[in-house]
Phi, psi and omega in degrees: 000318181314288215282355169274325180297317180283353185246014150289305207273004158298282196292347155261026176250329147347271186313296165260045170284306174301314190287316167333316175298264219333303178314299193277015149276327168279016193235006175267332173291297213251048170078170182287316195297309192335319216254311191294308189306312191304326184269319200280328187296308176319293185331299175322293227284347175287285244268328171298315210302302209286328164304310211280332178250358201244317202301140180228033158235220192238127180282339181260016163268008167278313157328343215241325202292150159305126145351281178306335172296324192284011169286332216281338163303296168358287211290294187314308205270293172308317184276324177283350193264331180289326180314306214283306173309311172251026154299289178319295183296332205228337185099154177307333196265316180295291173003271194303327204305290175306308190301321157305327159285346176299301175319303187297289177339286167305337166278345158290338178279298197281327181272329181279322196264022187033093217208135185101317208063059169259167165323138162276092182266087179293151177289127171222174192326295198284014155254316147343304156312311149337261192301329170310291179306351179259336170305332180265344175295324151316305196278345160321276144356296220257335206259341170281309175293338180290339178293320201287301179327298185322313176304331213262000000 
């Protein structure tokens, strides 16, 4: 089940990689929000459809949830709008590169001090370690596409 899960969350960093390019090539026509506006309005309405026929829990107990679970749309609405935004500038890869070290950092945080009421992980050397080695990857990343622009 583990190896499945991890060739899920593979195949949906795919997807949103492709969409990240996609986005920020629609967002040099019709803008960043428009485009932002544009993925969130689709999302919704696929996602009514998937309730209305699929959903098996009560959609009005989100009204009912603590104020802080319901921030977490905010966290959603802020990371595809930053996405759209910083493709165009910087490329698909410093993009995911970056976006990836924010997770980690934060999922590092939220697994040591179990924040959320998630598993408690503590921080050691090979999360550390990591989160080092994806920062020279960035920097890496970032100081070769300014050589390849410079070049075009």
């Amino acid at each position: 089940m583990g190896l499945l899960i991890i060739a899920a969350s593979v195949a949906g960093g795919t997807l949103l990689s492709s969409q990240s390019s996609i986005n920020g090539a629609l967002s040099r026509k019709a803008g960043t929000y428009e485009t932002t506006f544009f993925t969130f309005i689709t999302g919704a309405l696929m996602l009514a459809l998937l309730v209305l026929f699929f959903g098996s829990g009560d959609v009005m107990k989100i009204l009912e949830a603590p104020a802080w679970q319901l921030s977490a749309v905010w966290f959603g609405v802020g990371y595809l709008f930053l996405t759209v935004l910083a493709v165009p500038q910087i490329g698909v890869i410093a993009t995911n590169i970056s976006t990836i070290i924010g997770q980690l950092g934060a999922g590092i945080l939220i697994d040591h001090f179990g924040w959320f009421g998630g598993l408690r992980i503590p921080l050691d050397g090979e999360r550390i370690t990591a989160f080092i080695l994806l920062l020279a990857a960035l920097w890496l990343i970032y100081k070769a596409d300014k050589k390849q622009i410079k070049k075009a």
